[in-house]
N, C-alpha and C positions, 0 to 999 in steps of 0.2 A: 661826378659830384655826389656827395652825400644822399641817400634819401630824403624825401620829406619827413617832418616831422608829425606824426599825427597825431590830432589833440583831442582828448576824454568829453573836451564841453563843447556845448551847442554855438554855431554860430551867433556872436553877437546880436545880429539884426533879425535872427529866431526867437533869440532869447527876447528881448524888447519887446516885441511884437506878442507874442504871450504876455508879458505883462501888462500890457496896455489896453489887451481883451480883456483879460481878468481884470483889472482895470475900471474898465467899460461896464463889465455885468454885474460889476461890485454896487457901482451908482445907479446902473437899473435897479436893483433890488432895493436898494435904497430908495429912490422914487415909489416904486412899488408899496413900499412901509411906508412910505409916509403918505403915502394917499388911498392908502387902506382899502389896497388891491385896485385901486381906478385909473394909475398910471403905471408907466413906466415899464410894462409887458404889452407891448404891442408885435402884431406879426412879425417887421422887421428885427425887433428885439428878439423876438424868440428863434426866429431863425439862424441869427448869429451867424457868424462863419463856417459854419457848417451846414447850414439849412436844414432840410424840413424832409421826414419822410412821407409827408401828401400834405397836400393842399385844394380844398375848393369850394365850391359854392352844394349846398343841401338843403333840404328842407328837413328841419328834429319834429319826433312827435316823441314822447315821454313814455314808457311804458308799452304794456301789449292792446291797451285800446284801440281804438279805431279813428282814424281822424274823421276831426268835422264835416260835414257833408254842405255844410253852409260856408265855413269859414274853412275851407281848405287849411291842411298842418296846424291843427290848433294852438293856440297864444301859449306857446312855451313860457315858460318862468311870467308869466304875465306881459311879454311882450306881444303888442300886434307887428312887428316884422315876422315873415314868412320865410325868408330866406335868411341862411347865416351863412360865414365863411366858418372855416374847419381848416385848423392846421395840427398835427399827427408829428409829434417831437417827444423823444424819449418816452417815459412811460404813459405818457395823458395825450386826451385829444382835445386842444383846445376849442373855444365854441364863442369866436366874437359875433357881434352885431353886421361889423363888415369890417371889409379888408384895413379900414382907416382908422380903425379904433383901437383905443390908448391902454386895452387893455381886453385879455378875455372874460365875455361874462361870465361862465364856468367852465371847469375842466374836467371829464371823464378818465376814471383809472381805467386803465384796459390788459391790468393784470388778472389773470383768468378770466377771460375775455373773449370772447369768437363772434368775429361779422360774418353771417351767413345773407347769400341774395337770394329773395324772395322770388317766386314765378310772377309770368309779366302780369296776371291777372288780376294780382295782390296789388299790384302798384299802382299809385294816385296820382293822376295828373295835376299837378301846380297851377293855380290861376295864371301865376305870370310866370312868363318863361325866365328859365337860370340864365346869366350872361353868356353869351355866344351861343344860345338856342333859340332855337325859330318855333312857332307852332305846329310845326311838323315834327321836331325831335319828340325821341320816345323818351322813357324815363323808366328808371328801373329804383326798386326799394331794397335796400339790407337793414336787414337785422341784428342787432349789438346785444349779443347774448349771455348770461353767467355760464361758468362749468355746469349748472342745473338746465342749463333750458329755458331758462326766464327770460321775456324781452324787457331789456332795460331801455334801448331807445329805439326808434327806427329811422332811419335816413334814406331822401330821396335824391336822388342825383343826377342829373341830364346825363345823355348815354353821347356825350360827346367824347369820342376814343374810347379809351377804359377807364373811364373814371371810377364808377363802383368796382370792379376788379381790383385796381390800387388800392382804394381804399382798405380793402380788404385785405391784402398782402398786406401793409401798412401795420394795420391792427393785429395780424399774427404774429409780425416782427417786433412789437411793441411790448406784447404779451410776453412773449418768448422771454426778450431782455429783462421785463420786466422781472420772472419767472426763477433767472438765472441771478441775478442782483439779490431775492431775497434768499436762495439758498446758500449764494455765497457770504451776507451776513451773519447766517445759521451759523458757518464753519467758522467767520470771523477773516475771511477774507477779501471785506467790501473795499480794502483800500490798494491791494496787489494788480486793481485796474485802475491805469490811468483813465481819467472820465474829462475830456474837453470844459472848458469853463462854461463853455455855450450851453452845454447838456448839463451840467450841475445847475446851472440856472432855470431851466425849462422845466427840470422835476423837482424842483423847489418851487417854482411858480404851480405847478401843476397840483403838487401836493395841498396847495394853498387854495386854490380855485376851486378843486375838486368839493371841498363844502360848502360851493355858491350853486351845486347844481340842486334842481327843482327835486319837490319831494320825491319818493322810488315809491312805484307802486308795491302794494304786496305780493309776495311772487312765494315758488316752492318751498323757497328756505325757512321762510318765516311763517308758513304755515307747517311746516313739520316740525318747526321748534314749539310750537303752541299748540301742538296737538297732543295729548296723555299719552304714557307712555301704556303699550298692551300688558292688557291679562294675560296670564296663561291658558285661555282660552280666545283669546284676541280681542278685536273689539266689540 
């Protein structure tokens, strides 16, 4: 008998089903715009079909300060919850209220980016324990770094498995992509990658979010941008 016939296009019910995602995250974004980032990007959404590269429960403190000695993790963006979920999808790390929420309150770029973990000394015990921790669990802090050295946030994270180690691969991997996507726009070849509907979504959300995070402290960069430039004799 003849050979089979082999054919150039995608199985039908491949083909569909791509369209029905895109589909899908067409009218998430739409939700999203029309409720002026307060729906329609929820965990489930952003994980898509593809999921997520970390997820979990942390406590954020803002900057290189110190947290409050009274109120343990102080009132990020002015909220008093202490705990947030964190989900780490394409270039941003989102940052909801918790895992049921309709939308993240901001998103962290984590392009030029390094999570470094602090020694255990550094690290702040939580009044109340992270879900699946007991008051025995330890907890360990990383720090969300610029290519200068700045602390931009700090997170604490129950040392339940390796949760701050992930997170941390997470954020290298994120950066990395990140890293790679803006060079390849330089050369003009941001479109020679196929990119999942689910991750065009996620760094469109993320890009969006990212200016709902809480003021940046002043760090290196902008004190050396505001500093005279030297004499010939210096300063």
């Amino acid at each position: 008998p003849p050979p089979p016939v082999k054919s150039d296009f995608p199985p039908p019910r491949r083909s569909s089903l791509v369209k029905r995602g895109s589909a899908l995250f067409a009218a998430a974004r739409a939700s999203f715009v029309r409720s002026r980032g307060q729906g329609g990007a929820s965990v489930d959404q952003l994980r898509g079909t593809s999921g997520s590269k970390y997820e979990g429960y942390a406590n954020i403190h803002r900057g290189e300060g110190d947290f409050d000695a009274f109120n343990i993790f102080s009132f990020c963006c002015g909220s008093r919850s202490e705990l947030y979920f964190i989900l780490i999808k394409g270039f941003h790390c989102f940052v909801f209220e918790n895992e049921d929420a309709k939308s993240p309150k901001y998103a962290i770029e984590l392009i030029n980016r390094k999570a470094v973990i602090q020694p255990s000394h550094d690290t702040v015990i939580p009044r109340v324990p992270h879900p699946g921790a007991t008051h025995d669990t330890g907890y360990t802090t990383v720090h969300l770094e610029t290519s200068l050295g700045d602390v931009e946030y700090k997170f604490t994270f129950a040392n339940l498995e390796n949760t701050a180690s992930e997170f941390c691969n997470a954020v290298a991997v994120a950066s990395n992509d990140a890293s790679a996507e803006k060079v390849r726009e330089r050369l003009g070849h941001q479109n020679l990658l196929h990119k999942r509907a689910s991750m065009k979504f996620a760094n469109a959300i993320g890009a969006a979010k990212a200016k709902d995070q809480p003021d940046a402290p002043v760090g290196a960069a902008e004190v050396m941008a505001g500093m005279p430039a030297a004499g010939p004799g210096g300063y």
